[in-house]
N, C-alpha and C positions, 0 to 999 in steps of 0.2 A: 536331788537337792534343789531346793527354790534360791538363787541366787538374789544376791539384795539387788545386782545392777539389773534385773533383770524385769522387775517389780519393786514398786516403793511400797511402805508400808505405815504403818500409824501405830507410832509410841505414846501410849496415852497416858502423861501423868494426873493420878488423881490424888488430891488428899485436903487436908485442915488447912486453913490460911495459914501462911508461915509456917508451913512442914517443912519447906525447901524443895517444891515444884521447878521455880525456875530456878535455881539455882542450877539443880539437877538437869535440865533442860539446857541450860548454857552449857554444864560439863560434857553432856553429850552429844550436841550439837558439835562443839569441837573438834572431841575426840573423832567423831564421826568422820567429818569435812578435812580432817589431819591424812582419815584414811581411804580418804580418796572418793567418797558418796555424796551426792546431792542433797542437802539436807534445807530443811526448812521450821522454824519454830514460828509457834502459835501461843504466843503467852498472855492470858486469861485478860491482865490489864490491859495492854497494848491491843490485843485484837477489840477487846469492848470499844474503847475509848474511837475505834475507827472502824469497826461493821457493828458493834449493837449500842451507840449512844443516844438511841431512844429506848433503853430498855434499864429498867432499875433491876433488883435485887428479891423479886418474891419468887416464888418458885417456877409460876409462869414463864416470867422473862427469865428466869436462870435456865427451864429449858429450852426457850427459843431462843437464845444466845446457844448453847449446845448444839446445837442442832446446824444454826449458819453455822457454829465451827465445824462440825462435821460434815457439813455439804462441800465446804473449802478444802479439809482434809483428804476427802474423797478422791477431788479433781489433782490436788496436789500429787496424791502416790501413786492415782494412777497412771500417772506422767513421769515415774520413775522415781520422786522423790519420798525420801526418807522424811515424815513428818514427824513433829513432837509436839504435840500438844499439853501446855502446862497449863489445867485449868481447874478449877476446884471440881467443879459436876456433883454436888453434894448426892446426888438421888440415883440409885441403881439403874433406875428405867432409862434416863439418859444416857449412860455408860452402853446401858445392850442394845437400846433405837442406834447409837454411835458405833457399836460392835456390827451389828446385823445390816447398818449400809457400809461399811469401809472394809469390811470381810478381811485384809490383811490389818490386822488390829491386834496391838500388844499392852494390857492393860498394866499399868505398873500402879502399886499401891505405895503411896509415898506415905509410910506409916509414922505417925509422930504423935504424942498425947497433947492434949489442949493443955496443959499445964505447959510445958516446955514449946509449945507454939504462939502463947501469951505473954512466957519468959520474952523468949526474940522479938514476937510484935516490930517486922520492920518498918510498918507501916502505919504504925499507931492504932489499928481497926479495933485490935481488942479494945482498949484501954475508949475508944469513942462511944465503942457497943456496950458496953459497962457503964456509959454516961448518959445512955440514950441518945447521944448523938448519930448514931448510925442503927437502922431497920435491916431483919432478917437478915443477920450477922452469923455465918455459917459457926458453929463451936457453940454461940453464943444464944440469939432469939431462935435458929434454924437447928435441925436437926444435918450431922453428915452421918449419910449411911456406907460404910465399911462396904467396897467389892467383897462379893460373896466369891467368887475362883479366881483371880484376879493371875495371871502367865507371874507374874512379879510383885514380889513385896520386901521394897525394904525398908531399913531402919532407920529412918533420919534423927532420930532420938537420942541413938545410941553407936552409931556410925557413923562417919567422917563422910562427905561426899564423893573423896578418889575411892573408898573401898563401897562405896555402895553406885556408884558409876561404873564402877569393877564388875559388879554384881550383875548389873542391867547386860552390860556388853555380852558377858559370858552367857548368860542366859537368851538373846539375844544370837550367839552362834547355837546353842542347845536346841533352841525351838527352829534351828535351818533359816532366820529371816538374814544371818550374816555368815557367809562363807571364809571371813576373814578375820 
């Protein structure tokens, strides 16, 4: 059995803006660091805003923003640390370029419909991308492509964040990345 003290690994949450990425990301970051792991988050705004602020929002710059996260990611579990990355990554190819260098990689699909992700808008983007105030607006001018085998998929739609943080963890000891 692969022990998580043993090796860090990379929780990658993907999904629609306002799925509740970091939300998720903060619950399990906690929960984590409660039980005793190294943990570290990578939350989409926050790492932009300080490694890719010369990079806007077309699909280029959304993969090479993807990509420094996953180079950071990389250095980070391999160093023992429990990663979480909450980041949109609309596009499959960046998901498995990100799978195929961090090799301990656990892809969670944070499933939510654009309708109930517009509803929330914590951040007003829908409602700017619907005014044209904001370009290649994932939901909206951009296409998100759905992980095709994705280790995790849950419901933020239709599940509370303790029972779909529940979800992660447990599956999480299933796949051997937590002994605990």
């Amino acid at each position: 059995m692969v022990r998580s003290g043993d090796s860090g690994f990379v929780i990658w949450l993907t999904g629609l803006p306002g799925s509740g990425k970091t939300t998720m990301a903060t619950l399990l970051e906690n929960e984590l660091r409660n039980r005793g792991f190294k943990v570290e988050t990578l939350d989409g705004d926050e790492v932009r805003r300080n490694l890719s602020p010369d990079l806007g929002f077309s699909k280029l710059d959304r993969e090479l923003h993807a990509k420094r996260v996953s180079y950071v990611s990389l250095f980070l579990s391999r160093n023992g640390v429990i990663t979480i990355v909450a980041l949109v990554s609309p596009f499959q190819s960046i998901r498995d370029y990100a799978r195929n260098l961090i090799g301990r990689f656990v892809e969670v699909w944070v499933n939510c419909s654009v309708e109930i992700c517009r509803k929330r808008d914590p951040k007003g983007l829908y409602k700017q991308a619907q005014e044209g105030k904001v370009s290649h607006f994932t939901g909206i001018q951009d296409p998100y492509e759905p992980p095709i085998s994705p280790e995790i998929i849950i419901d933020t739609e239709h599940e509370s964040p303790d029972t779909c943080g529940k979800k992660i963890i447990a599956s999480l000891r299933d796949l051997k990345y937590l002994d605990q």
